[in-house]
C-alpha positions, 0 to 999 in steps of 0.5 A, a space after each residue: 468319075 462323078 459318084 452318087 450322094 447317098 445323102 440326096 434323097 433321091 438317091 438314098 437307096 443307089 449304092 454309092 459307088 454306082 456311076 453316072 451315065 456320063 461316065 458310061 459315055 466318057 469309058 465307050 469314048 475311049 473303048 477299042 473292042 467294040 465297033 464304032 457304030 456299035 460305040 456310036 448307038 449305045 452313047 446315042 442311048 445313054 443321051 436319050 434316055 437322060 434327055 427322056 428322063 430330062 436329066 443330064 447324063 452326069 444326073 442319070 446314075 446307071 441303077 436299073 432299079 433307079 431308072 426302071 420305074 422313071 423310065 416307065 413314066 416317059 411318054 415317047 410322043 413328047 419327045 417326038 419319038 416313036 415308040 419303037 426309036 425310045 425301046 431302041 434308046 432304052 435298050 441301047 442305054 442297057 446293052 451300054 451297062 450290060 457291057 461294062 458289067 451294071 447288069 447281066 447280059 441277055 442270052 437269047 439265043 437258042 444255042 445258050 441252051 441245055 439240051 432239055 430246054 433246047 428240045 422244048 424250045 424247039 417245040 415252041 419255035 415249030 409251033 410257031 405260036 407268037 403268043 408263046 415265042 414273044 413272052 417265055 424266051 426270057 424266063 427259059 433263059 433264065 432258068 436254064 441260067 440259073 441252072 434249074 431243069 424242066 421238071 424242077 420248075 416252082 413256083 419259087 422259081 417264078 417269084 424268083 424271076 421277077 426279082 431278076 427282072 427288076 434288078 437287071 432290067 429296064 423295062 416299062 414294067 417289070 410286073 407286066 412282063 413277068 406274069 405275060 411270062 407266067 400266063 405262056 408258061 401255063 400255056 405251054 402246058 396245055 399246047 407243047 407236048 412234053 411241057 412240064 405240067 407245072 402250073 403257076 400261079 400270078 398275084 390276084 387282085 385284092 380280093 372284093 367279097 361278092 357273092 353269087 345271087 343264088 348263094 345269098 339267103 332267098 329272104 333278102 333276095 327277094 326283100 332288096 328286089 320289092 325294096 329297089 322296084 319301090 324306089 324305082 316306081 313308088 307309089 305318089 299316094 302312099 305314105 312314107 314313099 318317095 316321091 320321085 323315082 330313083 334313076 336306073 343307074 342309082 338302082 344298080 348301084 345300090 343292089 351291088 352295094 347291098 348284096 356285096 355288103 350282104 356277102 361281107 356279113 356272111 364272110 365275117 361269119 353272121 349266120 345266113 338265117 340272120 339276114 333275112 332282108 335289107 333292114 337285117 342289114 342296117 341293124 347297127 351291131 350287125 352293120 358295124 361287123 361288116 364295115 369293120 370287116 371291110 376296114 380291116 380288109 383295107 389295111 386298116 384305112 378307110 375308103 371310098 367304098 365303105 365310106 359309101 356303105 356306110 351312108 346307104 345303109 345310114 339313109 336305108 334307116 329312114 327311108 325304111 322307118 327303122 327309128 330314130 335310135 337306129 337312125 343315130 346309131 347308123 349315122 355315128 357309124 358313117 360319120 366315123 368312116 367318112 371321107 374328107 370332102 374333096 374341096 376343088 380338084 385333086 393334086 393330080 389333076 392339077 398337076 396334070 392340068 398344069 402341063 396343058 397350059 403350054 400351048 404347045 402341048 396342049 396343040 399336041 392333043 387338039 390336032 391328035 383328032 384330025 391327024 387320025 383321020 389324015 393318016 392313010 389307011 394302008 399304014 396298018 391293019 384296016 381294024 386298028 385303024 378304025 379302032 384308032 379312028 373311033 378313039 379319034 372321034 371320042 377325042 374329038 366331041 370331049 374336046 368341044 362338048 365335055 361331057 361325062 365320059 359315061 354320056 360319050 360312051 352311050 351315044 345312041 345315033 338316031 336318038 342322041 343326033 340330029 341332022 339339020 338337013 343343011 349340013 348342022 350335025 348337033 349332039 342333044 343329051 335329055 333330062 334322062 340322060 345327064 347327071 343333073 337332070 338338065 338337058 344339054 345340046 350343041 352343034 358339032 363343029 363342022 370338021 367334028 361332024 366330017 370326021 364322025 360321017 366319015 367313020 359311021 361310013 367305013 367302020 362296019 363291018 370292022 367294028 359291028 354290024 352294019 346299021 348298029 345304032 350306038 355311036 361307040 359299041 361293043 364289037 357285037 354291036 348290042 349294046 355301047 361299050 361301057 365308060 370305064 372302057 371307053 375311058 381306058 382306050 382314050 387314056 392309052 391312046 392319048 398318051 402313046 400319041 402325044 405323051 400326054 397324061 389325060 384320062 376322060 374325064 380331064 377334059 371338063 377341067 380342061 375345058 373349065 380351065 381354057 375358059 377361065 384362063 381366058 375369062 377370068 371369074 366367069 364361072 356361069 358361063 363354065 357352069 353352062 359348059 360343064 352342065 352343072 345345076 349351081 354355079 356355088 359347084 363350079 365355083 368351089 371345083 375351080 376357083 384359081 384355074 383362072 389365077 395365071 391370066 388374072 396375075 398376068 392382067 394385075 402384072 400388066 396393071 402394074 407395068 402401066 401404072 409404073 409408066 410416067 404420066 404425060 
């Protein structure tokens, strides 16, 4: 029996004595009291789980707090399993440690029940509420394992029982499955009779200080509201004022950070009468107790938010003339909760990247389109899959036109398309519409512009009214639905469809990359690609995405140059 190395980091906090799952598998071998096909899933399990986890089995120790938050990161699309086949392995590979005594076994079975929770239960099943019946039989369970009645229930016990959870479980998440049980319990308050009236209570998220607009003083309300419709419309002729407009995505971006700092300064306790306009906002002392605040909030560190409060406030000085003192002082401030400039592209992204550079793998996401529009409609519910089609589409266009994913979710169709007439379909993007100001336009490959005719025919009424002008909209069919939305969608439908980590804004390093790979050094071309204004951008964002094809030629180089001379 192979043990784990405590002294390998990787296993620093296993117990030592945990076995490895070969020897799970060499122990059901040799095992009488279960039947052979039942012996035959749980080995089948424990090889798929270690495969999906790209270990061999004598590498997989059976610690569920060891392979909980592994597990969570497999992709089942890159194995070629659905995701149904690798829940069945998973829970194969757990019925397997549940049998040799790793980790509890479930009972699930409304007779493993007291009697008071066998009556509220039933409740529950008459109720034939889904929502309830799927997310609260394992806590009920396990209350009325731990021996806890319906009327004892706390919040202690609910705390309790995520920490069940991770130390006998494996699941995808833990967390996620906890507060599903905790959001149906308070559910069950409301729709069981007879339902402990205990509420409880899930984590929230930290908490971001942003005040209503009617709780900031009037003073500064009205002030920041002349302040952004002079930055969005000022005056050519007056002196001091800018000469071009703001755009209107800068203008809300700035009104948010002025009244969040503003609702920072009134929590770290200023007085409301002291912060009658945004200049009140730039006095140093006073913007320094809320950066301070803001800092101390994040565990001490700095971040992107309050690196960037701290630079408007620091360009709010000169642009409302407040004097070179003020000036300094606010620029010292920035400078000390600044952020280290980015130089090229996160680790992350590169290591996702790098993953694309198999060609098989990046197949998976280019075909992932078409095999969308391929799958007949009748395999499942007619919303989902237009919905799937949808995401198809928005695939599809990021794929040859990577453009921000803010421009893709804000397609409007009589304004953004233009048909030709002769069966050309092209995407054209205004000065307006792109982040440098530059316009940018491009015919749709033919099997992109069948698949968007083919959903704008079927998508109504599943998904908006009929004739709703956004290409991507939200379901009222008022308004398109926001990038940050759209990116999430195509980030959970890439991953659960090829495995692949992928969220929308990737694609224009993808794009960048397979450019380069293939052209070594042609960084105007990408920068025509990309829509960047220089090329000294695109040049320090991905300088060496080229570097594989470049050693590869230099390698051929070598080979030829080694070749005798005839």
């Amino acid at each position: 029996m192979k043990h784990v190395d405590p002294k390998q980091t990787e296993f620093a906090f296993v117990f030592p004595e945990t076995p490895m799952f070969s020897h799970l598998i060499t122990e059901l071998d040799t095992e009488e009291t279960l039947p052979a096909t039942r012996k035959r899933d749980m080995v089948s399990g424990l090889r798929r789980v270690s495969n999906g986890l790209n270990r061999a089995p004598d590498e997989v120790p059976a610690d569920p707090t060891w392979l909980q938050p592994r597990i969570v990161k497999v992709a089942p699309a890159a194995l070629g399993l659905s995701p149904k086949s690798w829940q069945n392995a998973v829970s194969d590979a757990r019925s397997a440690m549940a049998h040799f005594g790793i980790v509890k076994r479930r009972h699930r079975h409304i007779d493993d029940l007291s009697p008071a929770w066998r009556t509220l239960w039933e409740r529950v099943l008459a109720s034939k509420d889904k929502t309830l019946s799927l997310a609260l039989p394992r806590f009920v369970h396990y209350l009325n394992r731990v021996g806890v009645a319906p009327q004892e229930v706390t919040q202690a016990h609910a705390d309790s029982f995520l920490e069940a959870i991770i130390a006998n479980e494996i699941s995808k998440s833990p967390e996620v499955g906890w507060i599903n049980a905790i959001n149906a319990w308070n559910l069950a308050v409301t729709r069981i009779e007879n339902w402990p009236q205990t509420t409880l209570e899930k984590p929230r998220r930290q908490k971001v200080y942003k005040r209503a607009d009617a709780d900031l003083p009037a003073g500064f309300m009205a002030d920041l509201t002349a302040l952004m419709q002079r930055m969005a419309q000022p005056d050519p002729f007056a002196d001091g004022e800018p000469t071009r407009p703001l755009r209107p995505h800068t203008i809300t971006a700035y009104t948010r950070q002025l009244k969040r700092f503003a609702s920072e300064l009134l929590e770290a306790g200023v007085p409301p009468e002291e912060i009658t306009s945004v200049a009140a906002l730039c006095e140093p002392k006073r913007a320094e107790i809320g950066l301070r605040a803001m800092f101390e909030r994040n565990g001490n560190e700095k971040n992107k938010l309050i690196a960037e409060t701290a630079a408007l406030l620091r360009n709010l000085a000169s642009k409302l003339d407040l004097g070179d003192d003020v000036r300094k002082q606010l620029a010292q401030l920035a400078a000390r909760v600044s952020m280290p400039k980015q130089k090229g592209m996160t680790r992350k992204n590169r290591d996702r990247l790098r993953v694309l550079q198999d060609d098989k793998t990046l197949q998976r996401l280019l075909v992932m389109p078409e095999k969308i529009f391929a799958k007949p409609a009748g395999n499942t519910k007619p919303y989902y899959a237009a919905l799937a089609r949808e995401d198809a589409l928005a695939v599809a266009i990021l794929l040859c036109f990577p453009l921000r994913i803010k421009n893709i979710a804000s397609i409007h169709i009589e304004q953004h398309l233009q048909n030709m007439g002769d069966g050309r379909l092209f995407l054209v993007m205004n000065e307006d519409d792109t982040k440098t100001e530059t316009p940018i336009e491009m015919e749709l490959p033919k099997d992109v512009a069948k698949m968007l005719k083919q959903h704008l025919a079927t998508r109504a009424p599943l998904l908006c009214p009929k004739g709703t002008v956004w290409l991507f909209p939200r379901r009222d069919g008022m308004g398109p639905i926001t990038g940050n939305a759209l990116s999430a969608r195509l980030k959970k439908r890439i991953r659960v469809g090829t495995g692949i980590e992928m969220n929308a804004h990737l694609f224009r390093h993808l794009a960048a990359m397979i450019w380069l790979d293939e052209n070594p050094g042609a960084y105007e071309v990408a920068r025509r690609i990309l829509g960047h204004s220089t090329s000294s951008h695109t040049i320090n964002m991905y300088s060496g995405l080229e570097t594989r094809s470049a050693m590869d030629a230099f390698g051929a180089l070598l080979a030829q140059k080694k070749e005798p001379q005839k």
